[in-house]
py3Dmol code that shows the C-alpha trace and the ligand (Angstrom):
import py3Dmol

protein = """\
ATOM      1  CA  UNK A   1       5.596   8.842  -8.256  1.00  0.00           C
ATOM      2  CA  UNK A   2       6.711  10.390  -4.880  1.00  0.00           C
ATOM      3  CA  UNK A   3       8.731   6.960  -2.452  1.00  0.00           C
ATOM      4  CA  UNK A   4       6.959   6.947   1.016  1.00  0.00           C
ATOM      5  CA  UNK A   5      10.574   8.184   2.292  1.00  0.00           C
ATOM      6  CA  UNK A   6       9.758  11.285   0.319  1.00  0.00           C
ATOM      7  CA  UNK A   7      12.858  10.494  -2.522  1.00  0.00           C
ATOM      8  CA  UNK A   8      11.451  10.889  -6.178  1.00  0.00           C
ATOM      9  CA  UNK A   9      12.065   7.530  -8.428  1.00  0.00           C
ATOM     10  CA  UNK A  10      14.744   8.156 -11.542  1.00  0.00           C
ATOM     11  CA  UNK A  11      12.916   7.688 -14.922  1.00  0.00           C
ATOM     12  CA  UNK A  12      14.880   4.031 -14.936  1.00  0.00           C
ATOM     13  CA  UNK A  13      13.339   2.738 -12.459  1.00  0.00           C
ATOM     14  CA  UNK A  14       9.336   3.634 -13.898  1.00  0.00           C
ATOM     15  CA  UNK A  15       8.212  -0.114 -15.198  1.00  0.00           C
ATOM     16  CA  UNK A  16       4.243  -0.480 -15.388  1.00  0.00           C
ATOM     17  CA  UNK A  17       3.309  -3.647 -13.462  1.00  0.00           C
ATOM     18  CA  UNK A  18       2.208  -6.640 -15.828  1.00  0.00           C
ATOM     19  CA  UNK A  19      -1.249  -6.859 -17.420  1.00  0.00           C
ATOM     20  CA  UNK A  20      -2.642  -9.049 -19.829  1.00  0.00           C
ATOM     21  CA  UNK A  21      -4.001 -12.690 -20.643  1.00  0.00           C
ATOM     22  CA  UNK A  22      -0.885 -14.167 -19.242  1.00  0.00           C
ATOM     23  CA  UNK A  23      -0.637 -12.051 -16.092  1.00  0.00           C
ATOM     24  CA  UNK A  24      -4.068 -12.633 -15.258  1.00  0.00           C
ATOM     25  CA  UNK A  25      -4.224 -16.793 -15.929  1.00  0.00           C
ATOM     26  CA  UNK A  26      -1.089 -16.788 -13.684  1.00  0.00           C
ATOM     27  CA  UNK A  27      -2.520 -14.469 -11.186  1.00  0.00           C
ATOM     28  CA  UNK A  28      -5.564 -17.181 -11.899  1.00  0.00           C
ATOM     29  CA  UNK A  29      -3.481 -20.395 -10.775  1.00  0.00           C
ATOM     30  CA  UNK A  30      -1.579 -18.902  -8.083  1.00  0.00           C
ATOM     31  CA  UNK A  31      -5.211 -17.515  -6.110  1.00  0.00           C
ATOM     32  CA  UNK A  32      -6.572 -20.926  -6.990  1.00  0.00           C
ATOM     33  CA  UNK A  33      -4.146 -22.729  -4.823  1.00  0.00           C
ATOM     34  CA  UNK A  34      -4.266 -20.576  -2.569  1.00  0.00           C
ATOM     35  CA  UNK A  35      -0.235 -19.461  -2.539  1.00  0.00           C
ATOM     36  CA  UNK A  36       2.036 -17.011  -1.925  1.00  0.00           C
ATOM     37  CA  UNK A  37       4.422 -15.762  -4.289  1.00  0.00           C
ATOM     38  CA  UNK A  38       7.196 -13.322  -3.987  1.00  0.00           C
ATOM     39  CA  UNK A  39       6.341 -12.067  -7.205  1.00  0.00           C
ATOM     40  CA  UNK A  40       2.878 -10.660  -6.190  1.00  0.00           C
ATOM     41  CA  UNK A  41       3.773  -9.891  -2.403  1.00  0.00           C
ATOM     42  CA  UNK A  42       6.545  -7.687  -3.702  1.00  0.00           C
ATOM     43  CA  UNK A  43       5.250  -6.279  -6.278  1.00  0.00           C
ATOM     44  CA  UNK A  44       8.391  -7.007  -8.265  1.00  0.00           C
ATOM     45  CA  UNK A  45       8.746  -5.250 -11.212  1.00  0.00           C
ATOM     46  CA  UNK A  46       9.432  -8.262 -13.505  1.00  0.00           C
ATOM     47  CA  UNK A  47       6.632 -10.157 -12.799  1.00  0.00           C
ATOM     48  CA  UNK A  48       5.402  -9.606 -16.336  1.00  0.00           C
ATOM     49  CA  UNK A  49       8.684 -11.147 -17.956  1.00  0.00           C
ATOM     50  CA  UNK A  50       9.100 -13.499 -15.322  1.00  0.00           C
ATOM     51  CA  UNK A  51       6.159 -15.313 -16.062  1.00  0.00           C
ATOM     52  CA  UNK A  52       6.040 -14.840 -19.832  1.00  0.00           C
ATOM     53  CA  UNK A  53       9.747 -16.853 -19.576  1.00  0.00           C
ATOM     54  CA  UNK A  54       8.174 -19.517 -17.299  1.00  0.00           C
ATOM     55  CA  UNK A  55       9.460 -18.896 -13.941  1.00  0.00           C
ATOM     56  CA  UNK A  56       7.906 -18.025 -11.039  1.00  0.00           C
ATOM     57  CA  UNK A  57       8.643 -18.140  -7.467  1.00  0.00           C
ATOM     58  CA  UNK A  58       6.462 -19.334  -4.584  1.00  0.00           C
ATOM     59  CA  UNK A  59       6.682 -18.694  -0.909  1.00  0.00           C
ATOM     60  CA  UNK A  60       6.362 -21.424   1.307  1.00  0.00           C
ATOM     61  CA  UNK A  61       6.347 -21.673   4.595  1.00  0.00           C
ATOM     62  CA  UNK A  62       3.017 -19.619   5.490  1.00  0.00           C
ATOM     63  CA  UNK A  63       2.361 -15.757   5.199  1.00  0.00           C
ATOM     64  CA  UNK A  64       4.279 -14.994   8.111  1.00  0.00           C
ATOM     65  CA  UNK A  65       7.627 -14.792   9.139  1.00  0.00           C
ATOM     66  CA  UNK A  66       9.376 -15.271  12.700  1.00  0.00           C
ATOM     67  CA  UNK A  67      11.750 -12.264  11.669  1.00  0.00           C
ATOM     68  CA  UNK A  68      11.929  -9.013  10.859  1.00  0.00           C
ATOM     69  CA  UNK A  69      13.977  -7.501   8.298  1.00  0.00           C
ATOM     70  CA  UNK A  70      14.549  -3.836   7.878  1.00  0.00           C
ATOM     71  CA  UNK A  71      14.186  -4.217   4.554  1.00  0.00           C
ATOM     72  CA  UNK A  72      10.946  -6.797   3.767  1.00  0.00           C
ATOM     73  CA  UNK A  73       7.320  -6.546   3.367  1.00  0.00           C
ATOM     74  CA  UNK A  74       6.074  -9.955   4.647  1.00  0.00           C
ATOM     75  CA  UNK A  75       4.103 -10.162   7.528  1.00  0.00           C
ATOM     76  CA  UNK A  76       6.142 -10.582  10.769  1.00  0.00           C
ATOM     77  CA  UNK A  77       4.742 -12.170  14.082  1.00  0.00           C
ATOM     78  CA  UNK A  78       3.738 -16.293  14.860  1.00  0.00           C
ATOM     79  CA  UNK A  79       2.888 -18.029  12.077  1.00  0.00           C
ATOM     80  CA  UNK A  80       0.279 -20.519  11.432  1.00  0.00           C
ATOM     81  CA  UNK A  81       1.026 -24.792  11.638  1.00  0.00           C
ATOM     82  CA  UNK A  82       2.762 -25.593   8.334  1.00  0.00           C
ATOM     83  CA  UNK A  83      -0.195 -26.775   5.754  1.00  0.00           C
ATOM     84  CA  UNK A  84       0.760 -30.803   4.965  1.00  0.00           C
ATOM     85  CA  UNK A  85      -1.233 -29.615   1.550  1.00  0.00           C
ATOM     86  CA  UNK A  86       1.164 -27.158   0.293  1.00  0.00           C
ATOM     87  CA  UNK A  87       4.113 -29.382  -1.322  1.00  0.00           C
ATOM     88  CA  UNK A  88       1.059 -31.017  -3.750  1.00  0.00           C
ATOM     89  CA  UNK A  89      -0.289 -27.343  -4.045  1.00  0.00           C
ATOM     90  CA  UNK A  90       3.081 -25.809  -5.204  1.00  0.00           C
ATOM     91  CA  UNK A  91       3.360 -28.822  -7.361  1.00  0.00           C
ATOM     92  CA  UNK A  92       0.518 -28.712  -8.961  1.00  0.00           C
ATOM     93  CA  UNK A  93       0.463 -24.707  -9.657  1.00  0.00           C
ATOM     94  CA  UNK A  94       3.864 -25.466 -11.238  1.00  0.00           C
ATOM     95  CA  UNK A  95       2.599 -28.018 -13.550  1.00  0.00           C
ATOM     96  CA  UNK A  96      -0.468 -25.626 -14.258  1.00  0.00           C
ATOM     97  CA  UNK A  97       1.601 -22.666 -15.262  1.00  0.00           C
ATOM     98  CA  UNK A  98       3.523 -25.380 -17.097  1.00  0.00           C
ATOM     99  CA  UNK A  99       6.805 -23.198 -15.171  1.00  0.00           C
ATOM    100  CA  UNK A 100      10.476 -24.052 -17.057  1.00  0.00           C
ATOM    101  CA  UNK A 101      11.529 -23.012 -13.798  1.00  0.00           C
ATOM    102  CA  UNK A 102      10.652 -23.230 -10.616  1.00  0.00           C
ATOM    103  CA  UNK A 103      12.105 -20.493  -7.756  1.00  0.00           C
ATOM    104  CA  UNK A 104      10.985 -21.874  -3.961  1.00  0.00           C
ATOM    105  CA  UNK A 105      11.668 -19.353  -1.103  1.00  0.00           C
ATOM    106  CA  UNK A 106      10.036 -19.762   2.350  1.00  0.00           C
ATOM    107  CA  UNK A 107       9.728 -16.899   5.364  1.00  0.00           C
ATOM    108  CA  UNK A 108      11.973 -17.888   8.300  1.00  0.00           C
ATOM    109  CA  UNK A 109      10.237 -20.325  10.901  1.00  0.00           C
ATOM    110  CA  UNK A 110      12.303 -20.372  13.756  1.00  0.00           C
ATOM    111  CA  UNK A 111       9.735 -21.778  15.995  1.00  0.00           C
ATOM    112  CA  UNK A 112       9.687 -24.993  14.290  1.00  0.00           C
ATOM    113  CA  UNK A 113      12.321 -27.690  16.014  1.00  0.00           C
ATOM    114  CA  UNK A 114      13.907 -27.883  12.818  1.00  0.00           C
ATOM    115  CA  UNK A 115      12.795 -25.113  11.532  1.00  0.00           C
ATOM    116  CA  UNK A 116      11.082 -25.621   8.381  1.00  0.00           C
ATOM    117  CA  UNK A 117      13.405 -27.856   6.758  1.00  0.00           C
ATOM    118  CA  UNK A 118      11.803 -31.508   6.487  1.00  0.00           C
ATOM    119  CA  UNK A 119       8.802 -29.136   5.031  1.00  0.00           C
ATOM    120  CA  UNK A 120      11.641 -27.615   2.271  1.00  0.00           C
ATOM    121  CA  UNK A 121      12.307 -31.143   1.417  1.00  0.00           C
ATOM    122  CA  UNK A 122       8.964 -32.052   0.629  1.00  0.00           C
ATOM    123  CA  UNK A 123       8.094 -29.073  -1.383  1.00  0.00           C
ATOM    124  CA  UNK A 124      10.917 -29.762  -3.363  1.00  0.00           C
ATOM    125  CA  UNK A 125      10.687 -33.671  -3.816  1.00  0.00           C
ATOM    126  CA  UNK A 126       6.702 -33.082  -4.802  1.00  0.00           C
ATOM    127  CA  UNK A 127       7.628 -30.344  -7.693  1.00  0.00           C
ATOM    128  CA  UNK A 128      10.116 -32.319  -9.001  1.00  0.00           C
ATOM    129  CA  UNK A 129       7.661 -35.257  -9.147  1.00  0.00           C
ATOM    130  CA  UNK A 130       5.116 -33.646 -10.473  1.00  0.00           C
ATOM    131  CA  UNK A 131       7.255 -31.254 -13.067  1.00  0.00           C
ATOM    132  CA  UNK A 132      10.418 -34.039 -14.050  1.00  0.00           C
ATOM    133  CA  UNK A 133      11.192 -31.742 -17.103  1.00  0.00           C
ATOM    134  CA  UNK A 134      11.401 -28.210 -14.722  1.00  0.00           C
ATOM    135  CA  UNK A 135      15.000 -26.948 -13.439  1.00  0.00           C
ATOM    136  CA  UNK A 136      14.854 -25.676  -9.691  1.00  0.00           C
ATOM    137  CA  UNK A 137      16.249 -22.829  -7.225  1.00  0.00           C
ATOM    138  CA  UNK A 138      16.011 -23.113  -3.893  1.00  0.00           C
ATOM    139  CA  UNK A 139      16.259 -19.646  -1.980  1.00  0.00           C
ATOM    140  CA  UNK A 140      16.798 -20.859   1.350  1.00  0.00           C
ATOM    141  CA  UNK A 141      16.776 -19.244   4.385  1.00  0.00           C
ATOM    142  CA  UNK A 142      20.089 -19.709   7.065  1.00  0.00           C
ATOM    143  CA  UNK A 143      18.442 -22.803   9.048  1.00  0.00           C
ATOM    144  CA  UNK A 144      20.732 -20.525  11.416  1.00  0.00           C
ATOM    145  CA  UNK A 145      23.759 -22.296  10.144  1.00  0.00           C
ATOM    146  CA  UNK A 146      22.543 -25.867  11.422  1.00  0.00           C
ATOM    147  CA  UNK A 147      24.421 -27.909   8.880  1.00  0.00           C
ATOM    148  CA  UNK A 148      22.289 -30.873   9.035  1.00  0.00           C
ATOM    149  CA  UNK A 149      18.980 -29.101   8.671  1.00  0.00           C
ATOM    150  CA  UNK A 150      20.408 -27.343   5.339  1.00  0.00           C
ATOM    151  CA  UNK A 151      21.902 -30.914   4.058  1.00  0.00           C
ATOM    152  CA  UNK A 152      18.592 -31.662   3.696  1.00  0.00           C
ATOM    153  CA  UNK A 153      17.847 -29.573   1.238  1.00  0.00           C
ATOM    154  CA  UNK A 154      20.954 -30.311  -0.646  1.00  0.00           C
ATOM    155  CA  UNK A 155      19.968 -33.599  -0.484  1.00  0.00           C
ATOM    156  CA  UNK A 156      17.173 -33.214  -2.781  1.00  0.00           C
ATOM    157  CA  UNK A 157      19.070 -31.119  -5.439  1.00  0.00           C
ATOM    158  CA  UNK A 158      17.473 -28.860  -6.564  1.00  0.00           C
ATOM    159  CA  UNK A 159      19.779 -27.207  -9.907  1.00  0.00           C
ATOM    160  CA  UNK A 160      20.897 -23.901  -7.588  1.00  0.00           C
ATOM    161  CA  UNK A 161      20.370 -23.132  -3.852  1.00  0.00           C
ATOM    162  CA  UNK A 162      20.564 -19.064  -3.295  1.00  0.00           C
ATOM    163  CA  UNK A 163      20.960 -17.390   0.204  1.00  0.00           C
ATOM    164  CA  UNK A 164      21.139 -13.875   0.253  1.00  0.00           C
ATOM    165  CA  UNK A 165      23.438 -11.368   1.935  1.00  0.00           C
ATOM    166  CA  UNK A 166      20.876  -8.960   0.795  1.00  0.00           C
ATOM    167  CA  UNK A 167      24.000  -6.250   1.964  1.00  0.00           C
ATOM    168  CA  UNK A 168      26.839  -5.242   2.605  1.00  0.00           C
ATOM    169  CA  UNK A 169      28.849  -6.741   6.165  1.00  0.00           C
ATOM    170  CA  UNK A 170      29.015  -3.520   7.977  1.00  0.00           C
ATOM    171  CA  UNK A 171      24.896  -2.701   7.509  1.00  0.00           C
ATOM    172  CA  UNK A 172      23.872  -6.608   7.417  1.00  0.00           C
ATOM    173  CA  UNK A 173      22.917  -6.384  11.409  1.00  0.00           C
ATOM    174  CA  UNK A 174      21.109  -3.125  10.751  1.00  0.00           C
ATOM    175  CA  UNK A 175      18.878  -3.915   7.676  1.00  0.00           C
ATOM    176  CA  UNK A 176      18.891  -7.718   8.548  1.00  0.00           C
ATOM    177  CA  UNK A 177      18.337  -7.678  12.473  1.00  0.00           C
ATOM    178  CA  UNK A 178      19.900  -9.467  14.896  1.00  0.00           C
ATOM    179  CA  UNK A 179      19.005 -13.321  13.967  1.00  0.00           C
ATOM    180  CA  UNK A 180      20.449 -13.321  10.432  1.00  0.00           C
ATOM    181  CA  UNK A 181      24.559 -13.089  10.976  1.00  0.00           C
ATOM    182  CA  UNK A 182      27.396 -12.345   7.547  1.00  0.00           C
ATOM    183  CA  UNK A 183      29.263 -15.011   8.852  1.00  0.00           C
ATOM    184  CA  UNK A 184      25.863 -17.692   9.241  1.00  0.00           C
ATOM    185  CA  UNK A 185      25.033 -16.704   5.866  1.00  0.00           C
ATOM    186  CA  UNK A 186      28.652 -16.775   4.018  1.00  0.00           C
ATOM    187  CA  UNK A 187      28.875 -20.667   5.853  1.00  0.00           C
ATOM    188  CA  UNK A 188      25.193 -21.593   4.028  1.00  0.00           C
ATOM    189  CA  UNK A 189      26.779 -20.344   0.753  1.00  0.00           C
ATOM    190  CA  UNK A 190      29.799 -22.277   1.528  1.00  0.00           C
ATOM    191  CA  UNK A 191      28.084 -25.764   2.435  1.00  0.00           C
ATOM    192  CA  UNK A 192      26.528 -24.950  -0.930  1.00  0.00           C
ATOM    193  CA  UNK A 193      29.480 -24.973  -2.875  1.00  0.00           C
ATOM    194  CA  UNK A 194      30.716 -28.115  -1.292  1.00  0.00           C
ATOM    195  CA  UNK A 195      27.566 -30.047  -2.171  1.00  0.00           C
ATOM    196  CA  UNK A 196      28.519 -29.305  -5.897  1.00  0.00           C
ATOM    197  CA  UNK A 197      25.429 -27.753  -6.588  1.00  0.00           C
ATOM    198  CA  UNK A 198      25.366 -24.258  -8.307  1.00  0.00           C
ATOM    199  CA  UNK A 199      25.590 -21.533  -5.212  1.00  0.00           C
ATOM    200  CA  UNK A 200      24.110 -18.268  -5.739  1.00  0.00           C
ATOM    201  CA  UNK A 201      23.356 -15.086  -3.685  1.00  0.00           C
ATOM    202  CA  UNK A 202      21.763 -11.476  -4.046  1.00  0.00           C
ATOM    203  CA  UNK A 203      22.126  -8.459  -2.654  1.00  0.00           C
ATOM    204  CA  UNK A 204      20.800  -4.895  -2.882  1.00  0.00           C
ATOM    205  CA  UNK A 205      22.099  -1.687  -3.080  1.00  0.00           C
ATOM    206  CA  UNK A 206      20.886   2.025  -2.276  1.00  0.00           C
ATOM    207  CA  UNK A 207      20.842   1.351   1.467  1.00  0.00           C
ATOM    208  CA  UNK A 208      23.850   3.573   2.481  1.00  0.00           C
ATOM    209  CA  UNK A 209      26.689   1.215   1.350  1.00  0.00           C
ATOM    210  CA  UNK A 210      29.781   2.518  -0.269  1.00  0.00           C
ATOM    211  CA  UNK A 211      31.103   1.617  -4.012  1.00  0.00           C
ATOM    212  CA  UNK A 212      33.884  -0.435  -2.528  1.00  0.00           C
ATOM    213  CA  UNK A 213      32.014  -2.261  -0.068  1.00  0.00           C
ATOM    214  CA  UNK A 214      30.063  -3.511  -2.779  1.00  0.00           C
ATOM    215  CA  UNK A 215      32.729  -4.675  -4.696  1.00  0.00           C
ATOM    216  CA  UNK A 216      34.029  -6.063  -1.801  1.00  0.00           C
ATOM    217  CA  UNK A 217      31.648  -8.207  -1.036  1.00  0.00           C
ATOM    218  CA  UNK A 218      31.100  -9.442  -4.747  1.00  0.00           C
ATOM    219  CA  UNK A 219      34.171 -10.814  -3.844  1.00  0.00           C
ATOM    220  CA  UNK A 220      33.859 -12.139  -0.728  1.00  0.00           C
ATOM    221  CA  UNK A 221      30.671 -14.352  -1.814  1.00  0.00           C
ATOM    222  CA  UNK A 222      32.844 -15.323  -4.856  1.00  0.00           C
ATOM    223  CA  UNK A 223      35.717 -16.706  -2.170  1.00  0.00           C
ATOM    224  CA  UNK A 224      32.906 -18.739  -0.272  1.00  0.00           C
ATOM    225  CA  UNK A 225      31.971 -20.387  -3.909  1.00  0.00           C
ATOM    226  CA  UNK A 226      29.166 -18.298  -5.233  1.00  0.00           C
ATOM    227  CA  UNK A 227      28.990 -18.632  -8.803  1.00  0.00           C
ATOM    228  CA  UNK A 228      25.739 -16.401  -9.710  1.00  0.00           C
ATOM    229  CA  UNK A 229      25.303 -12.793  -8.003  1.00  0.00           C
ATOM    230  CA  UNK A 230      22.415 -10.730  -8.386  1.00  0.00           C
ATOM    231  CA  UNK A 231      22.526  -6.875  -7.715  1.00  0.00           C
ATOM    232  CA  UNK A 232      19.506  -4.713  -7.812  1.00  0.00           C
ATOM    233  CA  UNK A 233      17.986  -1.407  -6.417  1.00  0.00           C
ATOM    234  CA  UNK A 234      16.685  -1.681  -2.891  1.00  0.00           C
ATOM    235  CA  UNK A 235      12.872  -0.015  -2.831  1.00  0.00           C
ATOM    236  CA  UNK A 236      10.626   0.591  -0.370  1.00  0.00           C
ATOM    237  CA  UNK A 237       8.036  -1.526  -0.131  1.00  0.00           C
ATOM    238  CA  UNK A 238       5.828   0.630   2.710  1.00  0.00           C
ATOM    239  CA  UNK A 239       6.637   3.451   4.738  1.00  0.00           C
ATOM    240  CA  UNK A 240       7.398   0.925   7.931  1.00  0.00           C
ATOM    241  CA  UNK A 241      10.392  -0.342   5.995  1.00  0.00           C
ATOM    242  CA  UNK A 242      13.954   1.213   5.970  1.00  0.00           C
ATOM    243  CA  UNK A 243      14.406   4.355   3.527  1.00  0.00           C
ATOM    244  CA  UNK A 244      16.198   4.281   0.398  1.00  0.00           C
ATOM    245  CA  UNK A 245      19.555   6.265   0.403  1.00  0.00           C
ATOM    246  CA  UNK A 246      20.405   6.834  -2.734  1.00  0.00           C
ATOM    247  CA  UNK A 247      19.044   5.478  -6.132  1.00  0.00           C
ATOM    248  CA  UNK A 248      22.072   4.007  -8.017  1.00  0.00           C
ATOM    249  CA  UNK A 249      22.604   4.825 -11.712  1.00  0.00           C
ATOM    250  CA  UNK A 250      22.793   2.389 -14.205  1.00  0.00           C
ATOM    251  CA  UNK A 251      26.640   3.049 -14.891  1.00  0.00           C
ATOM    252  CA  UNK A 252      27.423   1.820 -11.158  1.00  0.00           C
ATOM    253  CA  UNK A 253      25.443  -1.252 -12.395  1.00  0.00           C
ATOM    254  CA  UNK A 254      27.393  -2.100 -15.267  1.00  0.00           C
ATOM    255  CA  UNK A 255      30.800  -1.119 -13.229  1.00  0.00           C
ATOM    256  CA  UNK A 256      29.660  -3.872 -10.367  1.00  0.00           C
ATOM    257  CA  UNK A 257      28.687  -6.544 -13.299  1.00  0.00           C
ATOM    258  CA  UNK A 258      32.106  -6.122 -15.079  1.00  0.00           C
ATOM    259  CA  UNK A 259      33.453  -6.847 -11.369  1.00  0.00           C
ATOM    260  CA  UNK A 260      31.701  -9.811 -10.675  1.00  0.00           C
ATOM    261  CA  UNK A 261      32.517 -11.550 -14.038  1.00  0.00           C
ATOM    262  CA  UNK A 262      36.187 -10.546 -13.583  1.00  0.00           C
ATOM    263  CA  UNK A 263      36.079 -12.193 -10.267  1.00  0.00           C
ATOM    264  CA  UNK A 264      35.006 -15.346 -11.830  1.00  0.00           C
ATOM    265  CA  UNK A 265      30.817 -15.680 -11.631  1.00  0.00           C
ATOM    266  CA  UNK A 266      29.293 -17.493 -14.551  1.00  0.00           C
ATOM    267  CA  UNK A 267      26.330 -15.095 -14.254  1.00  0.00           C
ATOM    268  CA  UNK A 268      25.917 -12.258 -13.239  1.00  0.00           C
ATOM    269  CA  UNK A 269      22.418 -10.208 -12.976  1.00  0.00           C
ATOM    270  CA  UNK A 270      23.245  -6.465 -12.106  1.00  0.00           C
ATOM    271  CA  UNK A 271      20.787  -3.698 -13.067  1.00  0.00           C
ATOM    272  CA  UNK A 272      18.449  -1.314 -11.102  1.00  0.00           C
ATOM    273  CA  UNK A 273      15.193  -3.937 -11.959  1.00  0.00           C
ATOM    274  CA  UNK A 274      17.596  -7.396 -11.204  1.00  0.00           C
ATOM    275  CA  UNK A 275      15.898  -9.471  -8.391  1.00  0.00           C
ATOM    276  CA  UNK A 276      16.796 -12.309  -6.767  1.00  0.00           C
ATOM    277  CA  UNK A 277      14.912 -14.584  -9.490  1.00  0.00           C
ATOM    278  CA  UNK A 278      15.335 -12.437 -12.209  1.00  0.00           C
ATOM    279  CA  UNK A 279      16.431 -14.800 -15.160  1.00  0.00           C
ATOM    280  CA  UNK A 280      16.782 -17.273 -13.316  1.00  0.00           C
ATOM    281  CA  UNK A 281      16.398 -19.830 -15.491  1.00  0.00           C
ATOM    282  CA  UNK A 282      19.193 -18.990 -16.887  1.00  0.00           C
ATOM    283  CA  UNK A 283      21.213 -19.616 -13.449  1.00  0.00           C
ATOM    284  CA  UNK A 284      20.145 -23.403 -13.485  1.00  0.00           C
ATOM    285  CA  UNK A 285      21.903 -24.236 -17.098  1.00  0.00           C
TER     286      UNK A 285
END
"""
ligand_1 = """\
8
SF4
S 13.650 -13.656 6.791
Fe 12.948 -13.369 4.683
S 10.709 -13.303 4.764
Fe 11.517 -13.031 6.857
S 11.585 -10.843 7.172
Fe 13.594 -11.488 6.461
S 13.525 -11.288 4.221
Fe 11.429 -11.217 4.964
"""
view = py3Dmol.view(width=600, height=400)
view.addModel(protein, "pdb")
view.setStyle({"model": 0}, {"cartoon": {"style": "trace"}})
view.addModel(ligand_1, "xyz")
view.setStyle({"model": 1}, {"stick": {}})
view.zoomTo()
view.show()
């Protein structure tokens, strides 16, 4: 199948989207409450498994996001009020799809006074009521490095809070824009570590990075505490998004997982397919 920048897709990275009873009753649930889910939005390619294992991961926050990554599908522009309804909603859906494991991310809502934060902290609080026996993520956003605002989170405990780099330091202003900073981001994964919960980031690869700036900053998330990395193929999501550079081969994969464990991360999730939430129930235990 031709990418919209033109670049044919390697045979590993054909996957046929998920079909099927369990597909659709999730599908089922997550229209019903009227959510958003990474899963569906970016058509990731391990929705199937995901859901079959019990995890999921819902977007709160609204559809649309105050920023605009090179590199993201979500609709960018002035969101809508937060919905006071959507902590019982997420909970519920949870309970519903009777999730193991329950991912929470949330577009960026800068033009909330503290943006989006106390909102985080009820989402979270209301799942955790309403699904005692579920473990948690929480992949926040950088609460543009306002301590307080991300102790808040913390302060509900979720099992592992994730930030991404999403790249490499030399292209993070280019594919991230100008609001998201390394340095914001590396302090959010460092608070993390502090709280003594599990810290965790992801990033993706194919966007014109080198070899050793990858395994560069494997370890440079490791020295601000990150104990779970995830490393996966940057695609295209639509032809207003940043082109891919180069589809990486499954060896370079393997070469950055062997890294990451040798630098000391209890899990590692490196592979062409490997999102943020893939198996990441595991990342919780
Ligand atoms: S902040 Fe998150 S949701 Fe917003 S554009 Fe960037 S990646 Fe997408």
């Amino acid at each position: 199948m031709k990418q919209a920048n033109n670049r044919k897709k390697p045979e590993w990275l054909k996957i046929a989207l998920p079909a099927g009873k369990n597909a659709a009753s999730v599908l089922g649930i997550i229209r019903a409450n009227n959510l958003h889910t990474i899963c569906t939005s970016g058509r990731c390619p391990n929705q199937g498994e995901c859901w079959g294992r019990g995890t999921a991961t819902f977007m709160i926050g609204g559809d649309t996001c105050t920023r605009a990554c090179r590199f993201c599908n979500v609709k960018h522009g002035r969101p809508e009020p937060l919905d006071p309804s959507e902590p019982e909603r997420v909970a519920r859906s949870a309970r519903e799809m009777n999730l193991k494991h329950v991912v929470l991310t949330s577009v960026d809502r800068d033009d909330l006074p503290d943006l989006g934060a106390a909102h985080w902290a009820n989402v979270i609080r209301e799942v955790k009521k309403e699904n005692p026996a579920a473990t948690m993520e929480a992949l926040v956003p950088d609460f543009q490095g306002r301590k307080e605002l991300l102790q808040a989170v913390i302060e509900e405990a979720p099992d592992v809070i994730s930030h991404n780099l999403e790249t490499v330091r030399r292209l993070s202003r280019e594919i991230r824009g100008g609001k998201a900073t390394w340095e914001t981001s590396l302090s959010v994964l460092r608070q993390v570590a502090a709280s003594g919960l599990v810290p965790k980031t992801g990033i993706m690869v194919g966007l014109g990075e080198t070899r050793q700036e990858v395994l560069e900053t494997i370890t440079e998330a490791r020295a601000a505490g990150c104990r779970v990395i995830t490393i996966g193929q940057y695609l295209q999501p639509s032809a207003r998004n940043v082109a891919v550079k180069e589809y990486i081969p499954p060896a370079t994969f393997e070469e950055y997982r062997l890294a990451a464990l040798a630098a000391g991360y209890r899990h590692v999730e490196s592979s062409p397919l490997a999102r943020s939430s893939y198996h990441a129930e595991k990342h919780a235990r």
